[in-house]
C-alpha angles and dihedrals in degrees: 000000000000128000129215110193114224109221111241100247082048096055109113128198102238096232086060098076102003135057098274095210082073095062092049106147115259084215114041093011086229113147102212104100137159129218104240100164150346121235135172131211132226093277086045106241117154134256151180115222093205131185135229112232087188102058101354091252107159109211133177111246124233095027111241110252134231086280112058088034083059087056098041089059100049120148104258083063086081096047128259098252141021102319133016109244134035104281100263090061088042089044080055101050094051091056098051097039081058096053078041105057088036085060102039086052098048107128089008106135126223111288094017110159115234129187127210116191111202097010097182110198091344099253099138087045088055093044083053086056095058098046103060132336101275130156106251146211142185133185111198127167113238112283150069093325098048083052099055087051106050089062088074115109124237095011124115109224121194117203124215122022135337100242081056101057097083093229123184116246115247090024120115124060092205132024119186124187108184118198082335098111095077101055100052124112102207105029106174094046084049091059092037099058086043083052082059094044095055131088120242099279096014124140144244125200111191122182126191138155109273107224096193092051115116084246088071105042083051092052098035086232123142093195085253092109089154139002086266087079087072086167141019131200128218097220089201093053111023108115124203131174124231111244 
């Protein structure tokens, strides 16, 4: 996905000249927004990258539809084979889920439950497991990926979403979404019902690109490399309330 900057004494607030109920944040659901930037995706239609003036929530506008989600999310986005990148990016990955999943445990005690939405080929799960004997969890869409997880021993993977597993409220010690956030529909529903999941004092660990990093401004890069990245988060702005 290409991006196209918006000069700063061009940048208009959506509700000037649209119908500002179609910029309403995904997030907040505030409808003042700014255009901070065009992008494109792979097929070459055409997007705002807006940003919320409310909580800093950055959001593709208009959302992309059913179609161009279908087409996001094609098969080959899982890898055609066993895993989803050439060895030395998947050697990578390993290393750093393992620092990961040594941090995320720190002070977790023996048989502790975690949850991992969107758990992908289960890599991080399998790095937990390592890590400390926890009960552990994983939600994965059907696919490749899903696949690839639910060959892990002594997880227990859910299928579908996770408004579909059918999990019990004040269960889980630690919840991770990585690089989950983004691509969620209905974000703030999502945390709430996660709020609900967790134990009185448990944790949740959320990763996402940071599009005001100085990563991004070298690159060029707003972290909405495809119409998958429905919605961004500013780390330094994004407001949300405790439950």
């Amino acid at each position: 996905m290409s991006t196209e900057s918006v000069p700063e004494s061009r940048s208009p607030r959506i509700g000037s000249h649209a119908n500002s109920s179609d910029a309403r944040c995904p997030f907040c659901a505030e409808m003042v927004a700014t255009s901070w930037c065009r992008t494109r995706d792979e097929a070459g239609t055409s997007y705002h990258v807006c940003m919320c003036e409310a909580c800093g929530t950055a959001f593709l506008w208009p959302a992309p539809g059913e179609a161009e989600l279908i087409r996001a999310y094609a098969s080959d986005y899982y890898g055609a084979g066993e895993t989803k990148f050439n060895p030395i990016v998947e050697r990578f990955r390993n290393c750093f889920s393992k620092s990961r999943a040594r941090h995320l445990t720190r002070g977790l005690k023996a048989g502790a439950r975690i949850l991992d939405v969107g758990c992908g080929d289960g890599r991080l799960l399998r790095n937990f497991q390592q890590a400390g004997r926890y009960e552990l969890h994983g939600i994965e869409l059907p696919g490749r990926a899903a696949e690839r997880a639910g060959r892990i021993p002594g997880m227990q993977l859910h299928i579908g979403t996770l408004e579909a597993a059918g999990l019990p409220d004040a269960f889980f010690d630690l919840v991770t979404l990585v690089h989950v956030f983004e691509h969620l529909p209905a974000p703030r529903a999502t945390l709430d019902h996660l709020a609900n999941l967790m134990r009185p004092g448990g944790r949740l660990f959320l990763a996402f690109p940071n599009i005001t990093s100085w990563q991004a401004a070298l690159t060029e890069a707003t972290g909405f490399t495809s119409t998958r990245h429905g919605i961004c988060p500013c780390s330094s702005r994004m407001v949300v309330a405790s439950p």
